[in-house]
NUBADO-757511 format. One record per residue (C-alpha): x, y, z; residue in one letter. Coordinates in Angstrom, 2 decimals, padded with zeros to 5 digits. Last residue first. Layout:
<recs>
REC        x        y        z  r
REC        X        Y        Z  a
...
</recs>
This chain:
<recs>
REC        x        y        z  r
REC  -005.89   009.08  -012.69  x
REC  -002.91   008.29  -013.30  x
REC  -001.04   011.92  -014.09  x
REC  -003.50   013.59  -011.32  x
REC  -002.11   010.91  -008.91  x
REC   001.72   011.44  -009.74  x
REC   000.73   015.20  -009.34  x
REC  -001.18   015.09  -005.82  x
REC   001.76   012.81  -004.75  x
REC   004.20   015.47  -005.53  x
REC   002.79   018.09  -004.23  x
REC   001.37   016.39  -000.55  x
REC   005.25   015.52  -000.08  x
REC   006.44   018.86  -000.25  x
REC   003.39   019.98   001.74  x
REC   004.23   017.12   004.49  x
REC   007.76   018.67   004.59  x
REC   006.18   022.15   005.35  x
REC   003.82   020.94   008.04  x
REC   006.71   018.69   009.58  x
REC   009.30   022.17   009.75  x
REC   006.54   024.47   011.76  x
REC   006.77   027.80   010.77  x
REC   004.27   027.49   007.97  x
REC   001.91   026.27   010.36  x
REC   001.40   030.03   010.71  x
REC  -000.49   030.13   007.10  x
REC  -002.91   027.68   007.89  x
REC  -006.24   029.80   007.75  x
REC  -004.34   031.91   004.96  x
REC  -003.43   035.05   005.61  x
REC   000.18   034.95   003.91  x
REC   000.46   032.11   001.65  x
REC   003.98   031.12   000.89  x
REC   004.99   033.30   003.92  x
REC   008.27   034.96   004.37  x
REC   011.37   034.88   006.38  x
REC   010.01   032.31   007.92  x
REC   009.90   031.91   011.71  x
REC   011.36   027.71   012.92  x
REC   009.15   025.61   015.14  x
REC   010.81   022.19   015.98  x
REC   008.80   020.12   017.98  x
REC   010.94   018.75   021.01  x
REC   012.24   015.26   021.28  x
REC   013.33   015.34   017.83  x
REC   012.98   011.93   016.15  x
REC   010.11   013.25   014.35  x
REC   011.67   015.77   012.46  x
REC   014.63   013.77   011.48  x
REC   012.58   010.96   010.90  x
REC   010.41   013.90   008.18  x
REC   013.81   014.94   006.56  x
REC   014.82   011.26   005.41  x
REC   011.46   011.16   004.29  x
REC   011.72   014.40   001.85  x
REC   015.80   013.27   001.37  x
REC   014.28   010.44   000.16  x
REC   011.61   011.57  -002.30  x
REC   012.59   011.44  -005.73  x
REC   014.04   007.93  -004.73  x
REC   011.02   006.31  -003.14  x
REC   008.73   007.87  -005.84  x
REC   010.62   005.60  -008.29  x
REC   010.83   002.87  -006.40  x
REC   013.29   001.02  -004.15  x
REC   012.87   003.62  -001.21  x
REC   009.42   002.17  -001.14  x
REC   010.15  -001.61  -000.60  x
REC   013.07  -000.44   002.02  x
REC   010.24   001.88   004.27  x
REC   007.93  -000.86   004.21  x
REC   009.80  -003.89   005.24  x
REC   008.72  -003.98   008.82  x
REC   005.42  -002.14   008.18  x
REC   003.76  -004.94   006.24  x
REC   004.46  -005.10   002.61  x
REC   002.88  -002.85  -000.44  x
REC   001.55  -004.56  -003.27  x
REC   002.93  -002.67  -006.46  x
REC   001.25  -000.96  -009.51  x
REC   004.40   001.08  -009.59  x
REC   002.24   004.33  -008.13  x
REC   001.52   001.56  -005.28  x
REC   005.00   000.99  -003.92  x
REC   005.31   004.55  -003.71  x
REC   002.24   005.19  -002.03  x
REC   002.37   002.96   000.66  x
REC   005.26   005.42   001.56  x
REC   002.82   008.13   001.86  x
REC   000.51   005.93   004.13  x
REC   003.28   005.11   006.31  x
REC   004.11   008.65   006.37  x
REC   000.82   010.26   007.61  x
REC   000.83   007.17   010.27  x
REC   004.31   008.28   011.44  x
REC   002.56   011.80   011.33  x
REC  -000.60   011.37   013.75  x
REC   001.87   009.41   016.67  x
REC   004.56   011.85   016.31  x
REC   002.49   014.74   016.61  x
REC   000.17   013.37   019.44  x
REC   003.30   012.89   021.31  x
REC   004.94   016.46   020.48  x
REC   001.34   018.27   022.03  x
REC   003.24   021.88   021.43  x
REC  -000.69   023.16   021.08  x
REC   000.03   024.26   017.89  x
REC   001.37   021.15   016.58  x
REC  -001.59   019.31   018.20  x
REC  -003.74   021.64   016.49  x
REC  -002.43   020.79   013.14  x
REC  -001.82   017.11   013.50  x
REC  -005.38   016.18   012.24  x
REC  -004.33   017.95   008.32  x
REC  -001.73   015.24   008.26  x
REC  -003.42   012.10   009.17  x
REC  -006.60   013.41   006.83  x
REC  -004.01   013.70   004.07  x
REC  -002.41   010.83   004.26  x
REC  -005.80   008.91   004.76  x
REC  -006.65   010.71   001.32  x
REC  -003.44   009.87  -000.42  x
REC  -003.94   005.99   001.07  x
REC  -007.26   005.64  -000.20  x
REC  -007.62   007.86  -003.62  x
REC  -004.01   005.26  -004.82  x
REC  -006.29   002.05  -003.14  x
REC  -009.37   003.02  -005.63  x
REC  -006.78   003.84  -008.91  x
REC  -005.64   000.09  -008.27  x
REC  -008.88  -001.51  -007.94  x
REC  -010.34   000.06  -010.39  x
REC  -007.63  -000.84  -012.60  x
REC  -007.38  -004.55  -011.53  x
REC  -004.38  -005.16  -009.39  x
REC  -002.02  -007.93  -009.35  x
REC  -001.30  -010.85  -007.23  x
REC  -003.15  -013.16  -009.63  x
REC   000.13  -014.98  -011.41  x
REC   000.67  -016.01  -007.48  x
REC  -002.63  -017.86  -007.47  x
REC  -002.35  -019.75  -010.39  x
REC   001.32  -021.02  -009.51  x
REC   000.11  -022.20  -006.26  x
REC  -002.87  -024.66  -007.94  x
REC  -000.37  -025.76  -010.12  x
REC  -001.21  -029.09  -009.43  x
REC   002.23  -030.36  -008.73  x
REC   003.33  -027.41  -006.76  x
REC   006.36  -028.45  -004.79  x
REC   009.49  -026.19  -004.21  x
REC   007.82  -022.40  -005.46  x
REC   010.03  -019.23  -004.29  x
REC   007.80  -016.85  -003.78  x
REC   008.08  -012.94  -004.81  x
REC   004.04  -012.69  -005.21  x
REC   003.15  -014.76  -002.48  x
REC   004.25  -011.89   000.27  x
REC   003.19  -008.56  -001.90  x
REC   000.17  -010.21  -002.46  x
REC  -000.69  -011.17   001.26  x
REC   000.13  -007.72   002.15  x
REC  -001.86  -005.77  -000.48  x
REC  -005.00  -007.47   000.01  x
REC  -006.60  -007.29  -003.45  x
REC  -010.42  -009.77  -002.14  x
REC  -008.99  -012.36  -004.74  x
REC  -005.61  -012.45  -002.76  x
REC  -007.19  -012.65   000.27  x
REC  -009.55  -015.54  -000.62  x
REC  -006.78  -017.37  -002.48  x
REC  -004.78  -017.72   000.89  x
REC  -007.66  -019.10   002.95  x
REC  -009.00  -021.13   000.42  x
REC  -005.07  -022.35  -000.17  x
REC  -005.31  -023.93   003.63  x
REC  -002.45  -023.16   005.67  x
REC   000.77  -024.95   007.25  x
REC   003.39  -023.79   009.00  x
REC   007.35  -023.46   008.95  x
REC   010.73  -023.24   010.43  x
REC   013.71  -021.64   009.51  x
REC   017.38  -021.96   009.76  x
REC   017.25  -025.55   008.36  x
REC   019.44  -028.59   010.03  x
REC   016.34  -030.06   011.08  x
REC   012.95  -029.04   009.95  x
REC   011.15  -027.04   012.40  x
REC   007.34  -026.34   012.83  x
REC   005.71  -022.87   013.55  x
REC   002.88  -023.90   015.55  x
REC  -000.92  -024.08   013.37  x
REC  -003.96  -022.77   015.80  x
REC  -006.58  -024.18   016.94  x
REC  -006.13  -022.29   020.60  x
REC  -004.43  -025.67   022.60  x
REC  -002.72  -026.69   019.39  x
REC  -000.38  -023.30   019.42  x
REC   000.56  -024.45   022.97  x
REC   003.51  -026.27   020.96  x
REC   005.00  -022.89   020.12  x
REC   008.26  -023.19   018.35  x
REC   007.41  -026.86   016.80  x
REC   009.77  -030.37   017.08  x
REC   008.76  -033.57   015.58  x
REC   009.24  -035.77   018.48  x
REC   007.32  -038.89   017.27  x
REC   004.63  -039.20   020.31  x
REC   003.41  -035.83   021.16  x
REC   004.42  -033.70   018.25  x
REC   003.68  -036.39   015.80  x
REC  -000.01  -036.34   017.55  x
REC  -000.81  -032.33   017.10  x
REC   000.85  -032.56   013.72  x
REC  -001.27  -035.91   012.14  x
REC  -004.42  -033.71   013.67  x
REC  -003.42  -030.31   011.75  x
REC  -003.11  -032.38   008.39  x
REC  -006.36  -034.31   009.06  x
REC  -008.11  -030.93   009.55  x
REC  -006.54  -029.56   006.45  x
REC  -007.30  -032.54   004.22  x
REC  -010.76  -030.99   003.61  x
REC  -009.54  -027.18   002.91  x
REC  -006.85  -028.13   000.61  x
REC  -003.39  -028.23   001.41  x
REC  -000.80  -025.25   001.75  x
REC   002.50  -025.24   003.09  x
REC   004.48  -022.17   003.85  x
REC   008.47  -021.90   004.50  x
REC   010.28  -019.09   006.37  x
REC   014.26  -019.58   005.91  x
REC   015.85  -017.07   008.57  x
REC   017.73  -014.09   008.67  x
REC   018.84  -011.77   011.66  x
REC   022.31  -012.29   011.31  x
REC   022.21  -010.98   007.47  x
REC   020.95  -011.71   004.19  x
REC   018.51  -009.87   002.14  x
REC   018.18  -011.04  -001.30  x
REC   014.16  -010.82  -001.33  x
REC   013.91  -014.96  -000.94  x
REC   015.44  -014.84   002.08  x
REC   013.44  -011.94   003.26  x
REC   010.08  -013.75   003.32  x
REC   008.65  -016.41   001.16  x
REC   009.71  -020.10   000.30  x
REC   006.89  -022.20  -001.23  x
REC   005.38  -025.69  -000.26  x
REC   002.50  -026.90  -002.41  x
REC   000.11  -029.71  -001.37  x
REC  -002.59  -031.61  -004.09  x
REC  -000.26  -034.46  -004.81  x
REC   000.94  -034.38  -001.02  x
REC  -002.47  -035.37   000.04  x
REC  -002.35  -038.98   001.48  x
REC   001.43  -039.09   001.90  x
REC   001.36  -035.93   004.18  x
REC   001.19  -037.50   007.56  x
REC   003.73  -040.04   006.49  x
REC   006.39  -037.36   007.15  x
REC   009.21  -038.45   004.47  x
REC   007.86  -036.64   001.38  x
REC   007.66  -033.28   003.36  x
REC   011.18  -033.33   005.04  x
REC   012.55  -034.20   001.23  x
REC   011.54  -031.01   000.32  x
REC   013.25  -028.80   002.75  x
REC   015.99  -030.80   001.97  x
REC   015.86  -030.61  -001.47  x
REC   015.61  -026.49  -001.34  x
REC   018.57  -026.37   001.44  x
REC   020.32  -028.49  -001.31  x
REC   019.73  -026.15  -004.00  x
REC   020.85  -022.91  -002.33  x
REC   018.04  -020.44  -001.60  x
REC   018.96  -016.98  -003.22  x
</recs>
């Protein structure tokens, strides 16, 4: 949780930069990232977005370029300005730093269902809003059905395509090509379990703690838990059965391969929480 007066001083950065006097009725500044999420360590900062409109963005990025030249407003990466681009801007005494976009740009992702720009604005923390034009886009980080049901068919099916590609390769011994065809199988799979919940997924850093916090996320853990372990290994692990599930089938000897048969477990219980939705 953001304490209060780290929220009014964010704010009161904003009011007292004249370059925003002209449009700060139509602004918004929100909080997003992990301090919002509850996650606090050494590693945690405040990150803090800023939207205008599309025509007082120009005159926005402008006021920047010249307070950071003359006035000593301080920015991470002042050669930002030289490729158009926004720098990440300080405000003294924070832990963070900030930038500024246009809502079009914002609004436009979340009305085209991106799953990463949902999952980011959907768990914001809203300081200044006064037309509301923030609040109406976070209540639209959602899915439609067909939307929804379309994304589940995508990510089981590129799953599935990841996993049935690393047969030869586990074969042929190729232990690279493994690792590189099923840490893409998983991400996929744990994509998943944020969207059985109906839930935007977020971008690979916080992926694998957004998933273990559904319900697929826990029914599966120790089946994730046992695919690192598998990966991790720097040798591919290839283990006899006793018996085969399905003796003289095309794929019946990647039975003795450990990844195959996790990636079955896995394949099971995603093809049922499907069937069940769709």
């Amino acid at each position: 949780m953001i304490k209060k007066e780290t929220q009014k001083t964010i704010i009161k950065h904003f009011e007292e930069l004249y370059i925003w006097k002209t449009c700060w009725a139509q602004s918004a500044v929100v909080i997003v990232g992990s301090s919002v999420r509850g996650i606090k360590d050494e590693f945690t900062d405040i990150d803090i977005l800023a939207f205008v409109p599309q025509i007082s963005y120009d005159t926005i990025y402008e006021g920047y370029r010249q307070a950071v030249e003359v006035d000593g407003i301080k920015v991470l990466n002042p050669d930002a300005f030289k490729y158009n681009e926004f720098p990440l801007t300080f405000i003294p005494t924070i832990a963070g730093h900030y930038e500024v976009k246009t809502f079009e740009e914002i609004e436009e992702s979340v009305e085209n269902h991106d799953d990463i720009t949902m999952w980011i604005h959907q768990s914001a923390v809203i300081l200044h809003d006064a037309s509301g034009r923030y609040r109406k886009l976070q209540e639209s980080c959602n899915y439609p059905d067909d939307v929804w049901k379309a994304k589940l068919r995508f990510h089981y099916l590129q799953a599935a395509k990841a996993a049935n590609s690393a047969d030869n390769p586990l074969r042929r011994n190729d232990q690279r090509t493994v690792v590189l065809i099923m840490a893409n199988c998983v991400a996929h799979l744990l994509r998943l379990c944020c969207l059985l919940e109906r839930r935007p997924f977020p971008y690979d850093k916080w992926l694998y703690r957004e998933a273990m916090q559904t319900q697929a996320g826990q029914d599966l853990k120790s089946t994730f838990e046992r695919f690192f372990e598998e990966l991790s290994r720097p040798e591919i692990r290839r283990v006899e059965p006793k018996s085969y599930q399905r003796p003289g089938h095309r794929k019946a000897d990647l039975e003795a391969y450990p990844l195959h048969m996790i990636w079955r477990e896995a394949e099971k219980y995603f093809e049922r929480r499907i069937e069940e939705i769709l």
